[in-house]
N, C-alpha and C positions, 0 to 999 in steps of 0.2 A: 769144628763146624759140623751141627745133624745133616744127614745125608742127604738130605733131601731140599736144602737149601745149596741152592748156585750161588755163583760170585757174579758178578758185573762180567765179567770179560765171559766166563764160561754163557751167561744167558744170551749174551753176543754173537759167540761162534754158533750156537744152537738157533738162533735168529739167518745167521749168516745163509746156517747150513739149507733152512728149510724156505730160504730166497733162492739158492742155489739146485734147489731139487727139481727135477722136472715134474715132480708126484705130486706137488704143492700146488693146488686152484687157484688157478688166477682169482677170484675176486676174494683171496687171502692178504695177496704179497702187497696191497696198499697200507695195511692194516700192521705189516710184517714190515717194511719200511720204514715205517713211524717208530714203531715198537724199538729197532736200532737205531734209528735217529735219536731218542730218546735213552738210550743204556750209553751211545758216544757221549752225547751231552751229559750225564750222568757221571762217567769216568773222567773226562775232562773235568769235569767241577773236583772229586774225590783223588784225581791222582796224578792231574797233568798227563792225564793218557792221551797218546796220540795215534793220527791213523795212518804211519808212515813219515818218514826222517822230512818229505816237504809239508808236511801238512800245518796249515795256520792256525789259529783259534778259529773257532767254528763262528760262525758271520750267520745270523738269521737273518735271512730277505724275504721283506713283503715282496711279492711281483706281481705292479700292475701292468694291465695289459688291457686290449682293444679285445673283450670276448668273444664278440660277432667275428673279427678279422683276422686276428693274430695269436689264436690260442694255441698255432702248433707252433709258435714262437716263442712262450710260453714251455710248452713239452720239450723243446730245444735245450734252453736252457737248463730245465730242471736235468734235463738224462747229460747235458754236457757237468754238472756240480756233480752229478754221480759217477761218472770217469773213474777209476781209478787212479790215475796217473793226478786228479785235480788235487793241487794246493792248497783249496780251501771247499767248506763247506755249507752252500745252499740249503735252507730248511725251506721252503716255500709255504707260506702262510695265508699264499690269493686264493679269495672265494672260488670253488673249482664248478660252481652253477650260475645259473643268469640269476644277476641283483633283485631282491624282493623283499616285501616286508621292511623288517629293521638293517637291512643292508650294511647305513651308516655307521650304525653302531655296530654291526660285526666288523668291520672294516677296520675302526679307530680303537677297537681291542686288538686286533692280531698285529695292526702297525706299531704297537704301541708295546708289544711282547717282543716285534722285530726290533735291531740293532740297523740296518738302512731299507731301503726303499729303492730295488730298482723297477724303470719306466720303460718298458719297452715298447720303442716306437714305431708303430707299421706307416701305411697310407691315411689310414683315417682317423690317427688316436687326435687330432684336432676336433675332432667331433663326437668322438666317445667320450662324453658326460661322466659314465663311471671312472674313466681315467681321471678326469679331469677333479673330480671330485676327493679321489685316494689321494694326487699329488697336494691337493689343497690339505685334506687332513695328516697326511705326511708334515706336510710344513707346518703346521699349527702342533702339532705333536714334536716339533723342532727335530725331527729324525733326519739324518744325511741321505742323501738323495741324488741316485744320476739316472741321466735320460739313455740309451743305447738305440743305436741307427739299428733296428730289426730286418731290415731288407734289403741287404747290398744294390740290389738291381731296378730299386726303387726309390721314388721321391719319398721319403718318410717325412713325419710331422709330429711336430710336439703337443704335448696336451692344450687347453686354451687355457689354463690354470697354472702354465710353466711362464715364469720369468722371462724376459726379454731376453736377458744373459745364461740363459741356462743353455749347456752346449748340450747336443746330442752327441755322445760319442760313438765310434767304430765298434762296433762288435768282433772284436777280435781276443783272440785267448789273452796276450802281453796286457793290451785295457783292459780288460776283465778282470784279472790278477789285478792290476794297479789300482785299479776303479773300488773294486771289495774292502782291498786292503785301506782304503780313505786317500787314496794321491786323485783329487780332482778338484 
């Protein structure tokens, strides 16, 4: 191999390392994130690499959310899939600005690149239209789908575009695990 080509796993640790650096500008390490999200997904395809003796095949999740209300439920999520200790691995693929324009149609590409769809539910995703909207294209796109109770200490609510029988579950690590892995 010329010297100056890497391998997958070396452009990883070199990714790794410069998440890892305090010298590294923050308005890098989003861009640096992806970049290893993208070399995991890479060696997982080329060589059944894994990232750790628990870890599962990697699960890409659309996550919709209540933007106005529940986006650091949203942030929850995403930093609890980055854990190290987590079994599985979140890609998050939700528009990370307020809906405009072709909205729908960014929406029903990135759901449609996802493996499931979680809904996460605060106070007001019954009246958040863009929720309500994703779950509808979620389902038209036949992608697996759970709803998660966002706020222990609150009445939460389903989208208005969520089935009669659709449960909201617990937000807890054990349903988390279960919920990812398709036991729902």
């Amino acid at each position: 191999m010329p010297r100056h080509e890497l391998s997958l796993n070396e452009q990883l640790e070199g990714v790794r390392a410069a998440l890892r650096s305090r010298q590294t500008p923050p308005q890098l390490r989003e861009g640096l994130r992806q970049r290893a999200a993208e070399l995991e997904r890479q060696l997982r395809r080329t060589s059944g690499f894994k990232l750790g003796d628990n870890t599962m095949a990697a699960r890409h999740a659309f996550i919709s959310f209540d933007f106005d209300h529940d986006e650091d439920l949203r942030n929850l999520l995403v930093g609890q899939a980055k854990h190290p200790d987590t079994p599985f691995d979140i890609q998050d693929w939700s528009l990370k600005e307020p809906l405009t324009g072709d909205w729908k149609e960014k929406i029903r590409a990135r759901i449609r690149r996802a493996d499931l769809t979680i809904v996460i539910c605060g106070q007001y995703t019954n009246a958040a239209t863009g929720v309500a909207v994703e779950l509808a294209i979620a389902r038209s796109e036949r992608k697996p789908y759970f709803l998660l109770w966002g706020r222990a200490d609150k009445t939460c609510t389903k989208p208005s575009s969520a089935d009669a029988g659709d449960k909201i579950y617990n937000w807890t690590w054990d349903n988390l695990k279960s919920l990812i892995s398709g036991n729902r």
